[in-house]
C-alpha positions as CSV (number, residue, x, y, z in Angstrom):
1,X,-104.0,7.1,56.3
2,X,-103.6,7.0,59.9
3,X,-101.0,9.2,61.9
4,X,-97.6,8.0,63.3
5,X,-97.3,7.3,66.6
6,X,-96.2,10.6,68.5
7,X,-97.9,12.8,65.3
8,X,-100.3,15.3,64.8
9,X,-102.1,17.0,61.9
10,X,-102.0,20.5,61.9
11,X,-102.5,23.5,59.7
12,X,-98.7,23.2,58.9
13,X,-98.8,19.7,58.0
14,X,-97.7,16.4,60.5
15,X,-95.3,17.4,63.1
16,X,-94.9,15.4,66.2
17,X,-97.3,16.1,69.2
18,X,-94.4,17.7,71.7
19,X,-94.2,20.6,68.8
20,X,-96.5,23.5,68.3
21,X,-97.7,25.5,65.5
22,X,-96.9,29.4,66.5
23,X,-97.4,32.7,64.1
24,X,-94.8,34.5,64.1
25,X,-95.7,37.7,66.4
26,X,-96.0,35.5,69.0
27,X,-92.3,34.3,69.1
28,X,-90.7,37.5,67.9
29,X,-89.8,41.4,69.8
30,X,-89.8,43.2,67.3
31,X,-90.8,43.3,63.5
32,X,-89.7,46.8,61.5
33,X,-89.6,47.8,57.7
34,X,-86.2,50.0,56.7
35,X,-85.7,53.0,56.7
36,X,-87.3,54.9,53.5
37,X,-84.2,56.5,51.9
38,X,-86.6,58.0,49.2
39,X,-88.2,60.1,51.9
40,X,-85.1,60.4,54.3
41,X,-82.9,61.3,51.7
42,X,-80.3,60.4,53.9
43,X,-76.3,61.5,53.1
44,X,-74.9,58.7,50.8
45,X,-70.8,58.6,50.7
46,X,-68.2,56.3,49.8
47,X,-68.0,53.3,51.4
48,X,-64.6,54.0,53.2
49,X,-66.4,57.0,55.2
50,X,-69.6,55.7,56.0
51,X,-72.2,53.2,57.6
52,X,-73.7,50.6,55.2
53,X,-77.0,50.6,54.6
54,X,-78.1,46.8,53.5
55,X,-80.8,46.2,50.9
56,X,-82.5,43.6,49.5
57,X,-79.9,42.9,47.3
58,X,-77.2,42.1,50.2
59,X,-79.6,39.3,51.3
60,X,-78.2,36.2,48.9
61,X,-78.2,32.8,49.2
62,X,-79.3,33.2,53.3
63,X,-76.0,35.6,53.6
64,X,-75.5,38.6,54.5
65,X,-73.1,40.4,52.5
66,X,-71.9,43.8,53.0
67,X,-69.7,44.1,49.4
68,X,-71.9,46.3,47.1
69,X,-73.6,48.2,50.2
70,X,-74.9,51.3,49.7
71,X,-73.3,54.2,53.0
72,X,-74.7,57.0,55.0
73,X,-72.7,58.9,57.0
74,X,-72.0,58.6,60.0
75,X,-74.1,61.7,61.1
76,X,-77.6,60.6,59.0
77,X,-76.6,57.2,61.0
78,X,-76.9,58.7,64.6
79,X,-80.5,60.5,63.8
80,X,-81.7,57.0,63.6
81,X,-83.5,55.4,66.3
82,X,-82.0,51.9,67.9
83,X,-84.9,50.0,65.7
84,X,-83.3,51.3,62.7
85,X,-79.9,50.0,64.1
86,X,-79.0,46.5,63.3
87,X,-77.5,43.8,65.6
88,X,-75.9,40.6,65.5
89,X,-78.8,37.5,64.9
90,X,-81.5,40.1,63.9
91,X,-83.0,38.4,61.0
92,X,-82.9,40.5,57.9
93,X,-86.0,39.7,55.6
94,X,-86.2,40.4,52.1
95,X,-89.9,40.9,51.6
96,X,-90.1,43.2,48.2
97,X,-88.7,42.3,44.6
98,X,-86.5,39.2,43.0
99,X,-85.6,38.0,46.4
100,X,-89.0,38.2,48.1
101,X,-89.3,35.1,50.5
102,X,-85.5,34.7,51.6
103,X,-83.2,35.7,54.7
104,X,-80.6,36.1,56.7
105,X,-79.2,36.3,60.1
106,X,-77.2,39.3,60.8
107,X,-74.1,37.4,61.7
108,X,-71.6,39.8,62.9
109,X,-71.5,42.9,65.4
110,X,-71.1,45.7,63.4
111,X,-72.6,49.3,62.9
112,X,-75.7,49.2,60.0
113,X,-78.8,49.7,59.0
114,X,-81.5,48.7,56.9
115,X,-83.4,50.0,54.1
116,X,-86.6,50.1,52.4
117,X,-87.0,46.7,51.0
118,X,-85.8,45.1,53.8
119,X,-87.7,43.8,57.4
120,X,-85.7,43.6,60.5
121,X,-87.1,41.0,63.2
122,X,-85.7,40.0,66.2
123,X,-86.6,37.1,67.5
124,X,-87.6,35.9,71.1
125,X,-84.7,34.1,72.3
126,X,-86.8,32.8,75.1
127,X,-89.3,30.8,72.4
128,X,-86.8,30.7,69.3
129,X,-83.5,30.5,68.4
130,X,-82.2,32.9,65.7
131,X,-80.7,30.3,63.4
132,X,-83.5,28.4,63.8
133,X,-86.1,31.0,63.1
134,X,-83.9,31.5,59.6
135,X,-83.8,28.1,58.7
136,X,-87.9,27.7,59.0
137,X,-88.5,30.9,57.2
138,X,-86.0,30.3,54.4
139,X,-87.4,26.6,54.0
140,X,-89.3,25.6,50.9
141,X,-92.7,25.3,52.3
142,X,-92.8,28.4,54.5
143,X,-91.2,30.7,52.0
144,X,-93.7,29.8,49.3
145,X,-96.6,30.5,51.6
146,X,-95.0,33.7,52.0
147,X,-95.0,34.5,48.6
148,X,-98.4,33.1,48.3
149,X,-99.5,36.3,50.6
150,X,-97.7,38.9,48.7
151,X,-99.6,42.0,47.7
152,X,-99.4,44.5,44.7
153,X,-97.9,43.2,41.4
154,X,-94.8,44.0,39.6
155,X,-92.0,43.9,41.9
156,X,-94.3,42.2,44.4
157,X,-94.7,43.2,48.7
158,X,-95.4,41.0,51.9
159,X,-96.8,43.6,54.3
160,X,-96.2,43.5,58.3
161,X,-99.6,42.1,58.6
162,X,-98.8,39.1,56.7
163,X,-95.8,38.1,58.4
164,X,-96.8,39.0,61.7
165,X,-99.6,36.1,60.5
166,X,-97.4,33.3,59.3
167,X,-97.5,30.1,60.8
168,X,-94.4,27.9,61.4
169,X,-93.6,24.2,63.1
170,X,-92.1,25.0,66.4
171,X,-89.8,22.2,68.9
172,X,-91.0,23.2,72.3
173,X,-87.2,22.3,73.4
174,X,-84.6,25.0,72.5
175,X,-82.1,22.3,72.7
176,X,-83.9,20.4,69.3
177,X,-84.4,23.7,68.3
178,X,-80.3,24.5,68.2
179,X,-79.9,21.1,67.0
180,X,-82.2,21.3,63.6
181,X,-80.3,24.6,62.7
182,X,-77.4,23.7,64.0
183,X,-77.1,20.3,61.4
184,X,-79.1,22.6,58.2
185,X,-76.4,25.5,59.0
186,X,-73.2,22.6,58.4
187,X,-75.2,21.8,55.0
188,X,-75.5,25.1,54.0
189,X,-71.8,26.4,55.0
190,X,-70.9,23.2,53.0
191,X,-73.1,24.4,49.8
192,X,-71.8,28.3,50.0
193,X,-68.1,26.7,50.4
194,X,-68.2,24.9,46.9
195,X,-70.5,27.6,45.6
196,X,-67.5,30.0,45.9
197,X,-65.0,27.2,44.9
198,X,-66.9,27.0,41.7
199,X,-66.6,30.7,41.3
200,X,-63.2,30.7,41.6
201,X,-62.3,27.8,39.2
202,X,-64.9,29.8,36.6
203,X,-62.3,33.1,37.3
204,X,-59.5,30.9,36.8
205,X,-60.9,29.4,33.4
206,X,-61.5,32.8,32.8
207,X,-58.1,34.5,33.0
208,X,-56.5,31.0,31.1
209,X,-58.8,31.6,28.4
210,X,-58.0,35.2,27.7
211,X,-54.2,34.6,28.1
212,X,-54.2,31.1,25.9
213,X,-56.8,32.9,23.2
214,X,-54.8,36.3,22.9
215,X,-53.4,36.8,19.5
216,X,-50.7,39.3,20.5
217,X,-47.7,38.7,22.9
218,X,-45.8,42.5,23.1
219,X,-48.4,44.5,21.1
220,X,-47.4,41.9,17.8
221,X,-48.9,38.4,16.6
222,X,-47.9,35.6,18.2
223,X,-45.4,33.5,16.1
224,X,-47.2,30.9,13.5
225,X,-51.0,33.2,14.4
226,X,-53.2,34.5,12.1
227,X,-56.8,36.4,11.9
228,X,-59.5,35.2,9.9
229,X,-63.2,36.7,10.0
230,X,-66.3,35.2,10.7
231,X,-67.3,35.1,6.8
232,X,-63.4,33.7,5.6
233,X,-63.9,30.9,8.5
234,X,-67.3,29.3,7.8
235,X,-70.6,28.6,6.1
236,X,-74.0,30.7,6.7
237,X,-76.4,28.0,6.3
238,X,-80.1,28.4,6.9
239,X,-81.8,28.1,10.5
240,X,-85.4,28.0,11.1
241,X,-87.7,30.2,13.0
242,X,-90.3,27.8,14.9
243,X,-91.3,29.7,18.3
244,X,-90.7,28.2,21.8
245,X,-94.8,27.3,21.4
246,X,-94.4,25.4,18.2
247,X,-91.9,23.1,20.6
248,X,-92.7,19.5,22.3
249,X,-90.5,17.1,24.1
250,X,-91.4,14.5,21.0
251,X,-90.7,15.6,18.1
252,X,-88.7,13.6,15.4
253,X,-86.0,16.4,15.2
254,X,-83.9,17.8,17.8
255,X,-84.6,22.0,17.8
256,X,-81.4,24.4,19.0
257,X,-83.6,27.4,20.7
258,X,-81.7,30.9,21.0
259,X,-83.3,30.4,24.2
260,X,-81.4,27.4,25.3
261,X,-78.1,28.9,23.9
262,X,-78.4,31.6,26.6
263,X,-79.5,29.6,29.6
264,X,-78.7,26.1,29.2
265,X,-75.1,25.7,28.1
266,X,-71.5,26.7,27.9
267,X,-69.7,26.5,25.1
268,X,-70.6,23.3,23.8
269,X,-73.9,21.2,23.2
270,X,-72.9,17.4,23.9
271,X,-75.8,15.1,22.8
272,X,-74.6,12.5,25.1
273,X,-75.3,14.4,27.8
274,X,-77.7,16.9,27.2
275,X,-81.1,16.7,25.4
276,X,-83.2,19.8,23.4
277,X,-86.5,20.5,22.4
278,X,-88.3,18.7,19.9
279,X,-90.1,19.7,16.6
280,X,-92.3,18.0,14.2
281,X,-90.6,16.0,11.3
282,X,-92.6,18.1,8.9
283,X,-92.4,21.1,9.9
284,X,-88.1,20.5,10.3
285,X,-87.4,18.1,7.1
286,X,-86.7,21.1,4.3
287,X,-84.0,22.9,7.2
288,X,-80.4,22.0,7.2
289,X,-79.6,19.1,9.7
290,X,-76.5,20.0,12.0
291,X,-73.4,18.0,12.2
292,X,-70.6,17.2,14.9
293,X,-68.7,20.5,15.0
294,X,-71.4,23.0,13.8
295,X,-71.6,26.3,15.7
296,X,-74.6,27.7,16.7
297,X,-75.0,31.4,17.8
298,X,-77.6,33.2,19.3
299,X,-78.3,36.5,17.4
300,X,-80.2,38.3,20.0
301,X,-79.3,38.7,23.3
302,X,-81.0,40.5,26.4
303,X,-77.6,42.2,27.9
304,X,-74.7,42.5,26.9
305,X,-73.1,39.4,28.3
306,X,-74.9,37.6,26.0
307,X,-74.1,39.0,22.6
308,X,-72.7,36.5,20.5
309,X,-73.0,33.6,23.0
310,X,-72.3,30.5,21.1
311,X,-72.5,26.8,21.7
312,X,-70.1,23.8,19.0
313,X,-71.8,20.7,18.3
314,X,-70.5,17.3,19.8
315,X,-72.0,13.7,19.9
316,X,-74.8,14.5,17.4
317,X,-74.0,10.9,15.5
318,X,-76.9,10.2,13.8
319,X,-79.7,12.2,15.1
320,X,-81.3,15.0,13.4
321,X,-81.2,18.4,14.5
322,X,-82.1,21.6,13.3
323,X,-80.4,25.0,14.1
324,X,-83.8,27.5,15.0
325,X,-85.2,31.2,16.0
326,X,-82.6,34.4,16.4
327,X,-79.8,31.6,15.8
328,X,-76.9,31.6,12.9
329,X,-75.7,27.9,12.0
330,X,-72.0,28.2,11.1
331,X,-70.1,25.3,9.5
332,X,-66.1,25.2,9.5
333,X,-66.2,23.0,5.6
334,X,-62.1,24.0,5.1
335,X,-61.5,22.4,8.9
336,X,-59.7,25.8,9.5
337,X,-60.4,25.1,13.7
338,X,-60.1,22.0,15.5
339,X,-63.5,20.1,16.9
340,X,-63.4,21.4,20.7
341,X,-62.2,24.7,20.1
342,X,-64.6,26.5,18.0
343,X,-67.0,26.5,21.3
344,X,-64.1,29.3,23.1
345,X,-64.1,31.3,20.0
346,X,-67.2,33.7,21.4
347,X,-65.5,34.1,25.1
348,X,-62.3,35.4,23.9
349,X,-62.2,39.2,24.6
350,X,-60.4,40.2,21.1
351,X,-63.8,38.5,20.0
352,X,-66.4,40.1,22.8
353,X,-65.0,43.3,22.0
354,X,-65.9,43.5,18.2
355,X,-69.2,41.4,19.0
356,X,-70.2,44.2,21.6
357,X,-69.1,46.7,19.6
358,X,-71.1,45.8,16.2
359,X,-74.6,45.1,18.2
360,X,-77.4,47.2,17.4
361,X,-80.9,47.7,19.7
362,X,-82.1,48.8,22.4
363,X,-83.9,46.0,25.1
364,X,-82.6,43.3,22.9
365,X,-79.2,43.5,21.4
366,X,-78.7,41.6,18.3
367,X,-75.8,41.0,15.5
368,X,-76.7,41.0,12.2
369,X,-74.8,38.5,9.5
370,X,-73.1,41.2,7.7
371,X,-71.8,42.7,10.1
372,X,-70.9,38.9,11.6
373,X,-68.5,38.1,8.7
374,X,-66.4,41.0,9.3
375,X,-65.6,40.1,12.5
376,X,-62.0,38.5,13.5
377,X,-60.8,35.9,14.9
378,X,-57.7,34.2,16.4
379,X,-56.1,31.4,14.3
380,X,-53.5,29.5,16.3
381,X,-52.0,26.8,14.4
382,X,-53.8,23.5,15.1
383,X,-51.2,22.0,17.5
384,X,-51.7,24.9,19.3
385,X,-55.9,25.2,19.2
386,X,-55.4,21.5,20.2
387,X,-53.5,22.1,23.0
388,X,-55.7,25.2,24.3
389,X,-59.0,23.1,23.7
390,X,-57.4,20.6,26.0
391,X,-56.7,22.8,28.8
392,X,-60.0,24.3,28.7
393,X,-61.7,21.1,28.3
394,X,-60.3,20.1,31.6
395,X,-61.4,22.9,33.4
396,X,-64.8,22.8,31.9
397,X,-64.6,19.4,33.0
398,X,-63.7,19.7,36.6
399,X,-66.3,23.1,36.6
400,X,-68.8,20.4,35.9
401,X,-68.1,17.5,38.1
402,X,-68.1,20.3,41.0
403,X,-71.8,21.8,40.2
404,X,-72.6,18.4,39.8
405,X,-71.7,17.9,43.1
406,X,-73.2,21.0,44.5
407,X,-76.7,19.9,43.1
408,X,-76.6,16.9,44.8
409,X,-75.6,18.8,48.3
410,X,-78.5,21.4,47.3
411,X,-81.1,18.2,46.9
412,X,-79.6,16.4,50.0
413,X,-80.4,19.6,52.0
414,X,-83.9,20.2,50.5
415,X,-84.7,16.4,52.2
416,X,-83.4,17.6,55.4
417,X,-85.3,20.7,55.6
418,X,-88.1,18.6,54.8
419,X,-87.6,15.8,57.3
420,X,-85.9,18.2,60.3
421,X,-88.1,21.1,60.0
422,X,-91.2,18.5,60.7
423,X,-89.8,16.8,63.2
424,X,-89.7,13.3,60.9
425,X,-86.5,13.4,62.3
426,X,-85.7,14.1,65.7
427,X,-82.1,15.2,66.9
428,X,-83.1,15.6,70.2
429,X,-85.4,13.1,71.8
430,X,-88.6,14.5,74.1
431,X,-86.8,12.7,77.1
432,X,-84.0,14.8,77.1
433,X,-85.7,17.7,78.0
434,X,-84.3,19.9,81.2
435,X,-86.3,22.1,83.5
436,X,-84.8,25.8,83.9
């Protein structure tokens, strides 16, 4: 297919002809890995008293945040050269670990260092500008190729070499430059805005959920509560234990994974909205089929957070679905809870507590049905679960409607990386372009 007008192939893929393709070194002054506190044992005190020392781990979501930081004093601080002293718009690479391939511009003017498992370069202001240079790196495309080039396994490493080495589309004019990062650093102030609006709402839910689920008011039981364990409350029926392997996306039954439980959803499984693995109708016909207001819960959990995570069955109708591996399939036949509530039950910290409590293991934690059915739990009369499941309902509701709003903000701003950062797009035009 022939080339746009004004476009060139290169190594990088089509930018337009006015652009370059540059390796890194060459637009850079400098290019360090952090200190080694393994070898520099340096003085670590509380946070109050010292100078933070950012690692990898204070690189999230292309921010650089300093709650969490690990401190040096101040003396350990001054024995360290200026390169190990960190200014505003130094770039701040995490190049070992989980959060190989992402970055961050230093963005305020503050005393701090770096660490081990981060890389400190500082661009050439004369060839680059910061933001820019964080908004190529961090893109898609470049920060796979990074990755790509890592060396070692386990945690992984991209050493100096490489990234001296990488390649990267470059506008010629600072102007487009400040323009491209200018536009992708309003999308991204926009994403981290709702991303902490989200938080907060989940906090809120939070809190409301432990206040509206407490079974004591002034160390006594609410008036019109009861308790009622796991075993007085509902049916153990029988759950398969077909492996993620033995799964398709075509099966004639629906299959609830222990997997999914964990990762998937909150609360609540809603087959008009969400879809699950298939299984083979011979392989699922002798299980139990689950019904509208079923809860599932996982058995075995990873961390703690996860013990006893549970998900209530809505908008099943008339499929068939079977309850599978590590899960326990709970049905409320005496209608002791009202359908919407029985998906809180798990998150309520009177019921955490005696979940957490009760797991056994070591890497994996797990619950086992006896000890289950001793477990207790709240029993608000049903105007009052009603009522509860209502207000939680409508925060779950509005949680949703706002991460379904960040993920189209996150997609909008994966086709602007892709269109800005290759010049498909222009901000600036080539005429505009001023001599010094």
């Amino acid at each position: 297919m022939a080339l746009k007008a004004g476009y060139k192939q290169t190594e990088v893929g089509v930018i337009p002809v006015d652009w370059e393709v540059s390796e890194l070194k060459d637009i850079i002054l400098d290019m360090l890995q952090g200190v080694n506190t393994a070898i520099d044992k340096p003085e670590y005190v509380n946070s109050g008293s010292g100078i933070p020392i950012l690692k990898a781990n204070n690189i999230i979501d292309k921010e650089v945040r300093f709650n969490g930081a690990d401190h040096i004093s101040k003396k350990t601080f001054s024995t360290y050269s200026d390169r190990y002293k960190l200014k505003k718009n130094d770039f701040l690479f995490s190049n070992i670990g989980a959060r190989l391939g992402t970055g961050s511009l230093l963005s305020v003017e503050t005393e701090c260092s770096f660490a081990w498992n981060v890389m400190r370069i500082i661009p050439n202001t004369n060839k680059i500008i910061p933001s820019y240079l964080s908004s190529v790196v961090n893109s898609p495309k470049i920060s796979q190729n990074i990755k790509d080039n890592q060396s070692g396994s386990g945690m992984g490493f991209v050493p100096k070499s490489v990234m001296r080495k990488i390649k990267i589309p470059l506008p010629n004019m600072l102007e487009e430059q400040t323009a491209i990062a200018n536009v992708l650093s309003d999308a991204d102030a926009l994403i981290q805005s709702l991303t902490r609006l989200i938080a907060k709402k989940r906090q809120i839910k939070q809190g409301a959920m432990q206040t509206l689920l407490n079974p004591y008011e002034n160390g006594r039981l609410k008036a019109g509560w009861a308790t009622i364990t796991y075993d007085e409350a509902f049916n153990f029926l029988s759950t398969a234990s077909f492996s993620r392997s033995e799964l398709s996306n075509s099966g004639e039954y629906g299959y609830i994974h222990y997997g999914d439980i964990h990762t998937l959803w909150d609360g609540f499984v809603d087959f008009k909205k969400n879809e699950v693995s298939g299984i083979a109708e011979n392989k699922a016909k002798n299980y139990v089929v689950i019904k509208d207001g079923d809860l599932i819960m996982a058995d075995a959990s990873e961390d703690y957070k996860g013990i006893g995570k549970s998900v209530e069955i809505k908008g099943v109708g008339i499929k068939k679905v079977i309850s599978g591996l590590h899960t326990f399939l709970l049905r409320d036949s005496k209608n002791v809870f009202v359908d919407g509530f029985r998906g809180y039950i798990h998150s309520t910290k009177y019921v955490k507590e005696q979940l957490d409590r009760l797991a056994t293991g070591l890497k994996v934690y797990g619950i086992s049905k006896t000890n289950l059915k001793l477990i207790k739990i709240p029993l608000p009369p049903k105007e009052e679960q009603t009522r509860i499941a209502t207000i939680l309902s409508d925060m779950d509701t509005e949680i949703n409607a706002l991460e379904s709003k960040l993920n189209k903000y996150q997609q909008i701003k994966q086709g602007m990386m892709q269109n800005l950062l290759t010049g498909q797009i222009r901000l600036v035009s080539p005429e505009t372009e001023t001599n010094p």
